[in-house]
N, C-alpha and C positions, 0 to 999 in steps of 0.2 A: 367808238359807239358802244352803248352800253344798256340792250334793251329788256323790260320786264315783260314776262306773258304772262297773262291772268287766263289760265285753262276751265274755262267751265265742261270735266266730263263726262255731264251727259247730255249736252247739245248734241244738233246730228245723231240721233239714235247713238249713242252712246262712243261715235268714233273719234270725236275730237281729241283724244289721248292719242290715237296713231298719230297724232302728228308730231308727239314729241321729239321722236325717233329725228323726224325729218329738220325738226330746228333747232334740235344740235348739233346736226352733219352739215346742215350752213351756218350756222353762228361758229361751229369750229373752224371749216371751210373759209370764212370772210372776216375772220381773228376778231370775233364782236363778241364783246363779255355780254353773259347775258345770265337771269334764274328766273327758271318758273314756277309760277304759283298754281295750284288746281285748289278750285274752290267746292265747299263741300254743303254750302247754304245759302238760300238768297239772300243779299244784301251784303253777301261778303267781299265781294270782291271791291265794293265800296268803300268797306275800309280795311280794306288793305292796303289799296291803291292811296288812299291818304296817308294813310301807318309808310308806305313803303316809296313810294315815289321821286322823294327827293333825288337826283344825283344820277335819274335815269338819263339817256338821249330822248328814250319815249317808253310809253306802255302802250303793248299789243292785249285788243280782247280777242282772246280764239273762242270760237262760239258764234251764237247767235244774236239775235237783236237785245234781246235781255241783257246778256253780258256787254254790251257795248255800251248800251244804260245804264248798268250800274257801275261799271268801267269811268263812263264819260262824268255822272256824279261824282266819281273818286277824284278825276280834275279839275273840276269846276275850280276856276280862281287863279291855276296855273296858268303856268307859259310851256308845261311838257307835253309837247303832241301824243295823239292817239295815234293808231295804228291799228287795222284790223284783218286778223285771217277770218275774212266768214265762213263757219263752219255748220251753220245751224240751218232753219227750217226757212226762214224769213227773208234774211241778209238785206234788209232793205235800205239800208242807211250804205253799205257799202256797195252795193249799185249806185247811188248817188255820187261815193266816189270815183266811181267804174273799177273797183276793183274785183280779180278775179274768184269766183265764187266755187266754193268745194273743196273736198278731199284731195283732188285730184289737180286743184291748181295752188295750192299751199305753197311749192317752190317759186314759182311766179310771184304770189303775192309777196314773199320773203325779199323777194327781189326789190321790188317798187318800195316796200319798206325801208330797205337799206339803202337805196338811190336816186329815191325822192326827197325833196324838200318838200317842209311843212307848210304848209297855208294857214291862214285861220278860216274859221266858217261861223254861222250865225247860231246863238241857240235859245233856244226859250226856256225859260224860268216858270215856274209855278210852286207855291207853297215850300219854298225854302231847295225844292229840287232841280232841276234842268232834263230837256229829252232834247232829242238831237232833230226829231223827224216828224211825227204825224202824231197828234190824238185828238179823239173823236168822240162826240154821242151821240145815242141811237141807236139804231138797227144792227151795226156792227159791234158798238161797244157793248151790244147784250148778247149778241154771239161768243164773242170773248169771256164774260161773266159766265155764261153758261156751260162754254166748253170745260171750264175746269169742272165742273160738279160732275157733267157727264161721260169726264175721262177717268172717275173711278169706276165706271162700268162698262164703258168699251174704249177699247187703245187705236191710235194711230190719227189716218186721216178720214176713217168712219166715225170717230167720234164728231170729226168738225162737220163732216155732213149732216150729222145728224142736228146737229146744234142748229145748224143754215135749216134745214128743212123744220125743226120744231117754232124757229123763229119767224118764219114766212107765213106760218100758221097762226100766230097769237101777237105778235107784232102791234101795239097802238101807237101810233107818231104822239107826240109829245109837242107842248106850247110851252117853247119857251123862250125867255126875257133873256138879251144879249146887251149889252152894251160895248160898242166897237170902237174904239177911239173915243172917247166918250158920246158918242152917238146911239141912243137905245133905239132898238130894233127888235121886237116881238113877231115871230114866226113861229110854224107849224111845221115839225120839225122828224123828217124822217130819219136824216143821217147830216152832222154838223162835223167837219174836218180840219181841223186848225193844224195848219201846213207848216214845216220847214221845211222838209226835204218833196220829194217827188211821189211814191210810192210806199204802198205797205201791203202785209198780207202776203209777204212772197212775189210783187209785184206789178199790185194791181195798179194803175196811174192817176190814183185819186188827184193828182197836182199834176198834171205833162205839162205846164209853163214854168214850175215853181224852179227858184233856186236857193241855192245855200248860202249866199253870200251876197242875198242882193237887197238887206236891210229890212226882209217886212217878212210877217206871215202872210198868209193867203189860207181864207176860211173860203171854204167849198160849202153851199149849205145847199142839201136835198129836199124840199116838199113831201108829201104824203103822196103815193100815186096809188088807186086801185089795185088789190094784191094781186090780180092777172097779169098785171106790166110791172110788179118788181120783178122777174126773171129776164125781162129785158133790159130794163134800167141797169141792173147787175151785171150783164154782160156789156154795157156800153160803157158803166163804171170803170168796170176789170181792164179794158182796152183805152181807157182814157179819152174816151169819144163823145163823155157825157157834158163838155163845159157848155155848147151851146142847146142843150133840153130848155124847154120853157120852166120847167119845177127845181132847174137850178140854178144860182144866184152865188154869183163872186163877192170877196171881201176883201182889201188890202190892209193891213193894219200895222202899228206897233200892241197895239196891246187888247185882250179882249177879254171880258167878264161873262160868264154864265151865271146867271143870279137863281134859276129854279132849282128847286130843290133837288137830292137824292137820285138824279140819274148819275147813272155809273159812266164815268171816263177810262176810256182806253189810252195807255200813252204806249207807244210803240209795242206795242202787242201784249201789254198787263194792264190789267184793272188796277189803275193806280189809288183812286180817288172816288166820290162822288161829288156832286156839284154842289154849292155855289163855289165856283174856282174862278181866279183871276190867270191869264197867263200871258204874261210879256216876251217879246225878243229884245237878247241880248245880242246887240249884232257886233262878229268877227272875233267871239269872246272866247275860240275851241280852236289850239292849233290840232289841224288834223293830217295823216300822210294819207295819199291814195293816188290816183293816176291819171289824173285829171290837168 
């Protein structure tokens, strides 16, 4: 076995470097040639993982959800599985694999790495990229847009309050033009979730039916409700208790179009894009390792 890790260190408040220590006291321990990469810019680990990939067993992203996206980008097209220590803020695609989450289960996850066999899983393509898990517009994808402006002036997770609480205030839903399998569909549009995996956000269960492997997305689309009941809507969201509200409306698809204009998309927790985007599944197209 012969595995690469792509280090993003400043995931995890800056600890995903402790882990170094820890995986070459088992890659020494379980005689697995291995080199680690620590990346120093976004988009890098994307090609590196191209640049560098050949002749692996597999590539590990240690980090967060970001580095697993631009990790899982760097494979697209291959047959070398992923592998992921989550180390970050999010981990939401590695819940999906149930794998163990933190600093502190690093040995564990090293484990199921090196013990598990690969599967494949489903992934969605848009504009020449691929994400592994969730992205969305609306309400959240402009939390996200705005968190980054206002964590040059406050850090942590005050900034993300603060983002939620300026967005609950100024929030306008949004009309707009879908087309779902080639079936157009125009709706009024609070929050719109075009699904692979199950959750995002650190865990909230936008999809508690969805799977990774079972050939379709699945678009969750939200309604506009009264700004007095999004704080409820939001906790029934968070708990995944929201599929049967009157104001939300399932979708099964291969493939789905957003044709209006300039709303910002979130794809696993980055403003990747703004709309008009197309986005397909590519099903079983990612072999992945995890514990499932």
């Amino acid at each position: 076995m012969k595995l690469l890790f792509i280090i993003n260190p400043v995931a995890g408040k800056g600890k995903t470097r402790d882990a170094i220590p820890i995986i070459e006291k088992f890659c020494t321990a379980r005689n697995i040639e291995y080199a680690i990469h620590e990346t120093n810019a976004a988009g890098e680990a994307t090609q590196v993982v191209r640049d560098t990939c050949t002749g692996y067993s597999a590539v590990i992203a240690a980090g967060g959800d970001g580095t697993v996206l631009e990790v899982t980008n760097g494979l697209s097209g291959t047959d070398i599985p992923l592998g992921i220590l989550p180390l970050g803020s999010g981990n939401d695609f590695a819940r999906a694999l149930n794998m163990p989450i933190g600093f502190s289960n690093v040995e564990r996850a090293l484990n199921i790495i090196a013990d598990k066999p690969a599967f494949p899983v489903d992934l969605a393509k848009f504009n020449g990229r691929v994400f592994l898990n969730i992205a969305s517009i609306g309400f959240d994808a402009e939390i996200v847009r705005d968190l980054h402006k206002i964590k040059r002036f406050i850090k942590g997770k005050s900034a993300y309050l603060v983002s939620v609480f300026v967005k609950f205030l100024t929030y306008k839903p949004k009309k707009v033009e879908y087309v779902i399998d080639g079936s157009k569909v125009v709706e009024n549009t609070f929050l719109a979730a075009i699904c692979n995996g199950v959750c995002y956000g650190g865990g909230m269960k936008v999809n508690p039916n969805g799977s990774i492997t079972d050939g379709f997305l699945d678009v969750i689309h939200i309604e506009p409700v009264p700004r007095y009941k999004i704080p409820f809507l939001l906790v029934k969201f968070i708990k995944g208790e929201h599929l049967s509200l009157p104001v939300v409306k399932t979708y099964r698809c291969k493939e789905i179009q957003i044709h209006s204009n300039d709303l910002v998309v979130n794809v696993d927790g980055e403003c990747a894009m703004t709309t008009p985007v197309t986005i397909r599944l590519a099903p079983l197209s990612l072999n992945v390792i995890g514990n499932i």
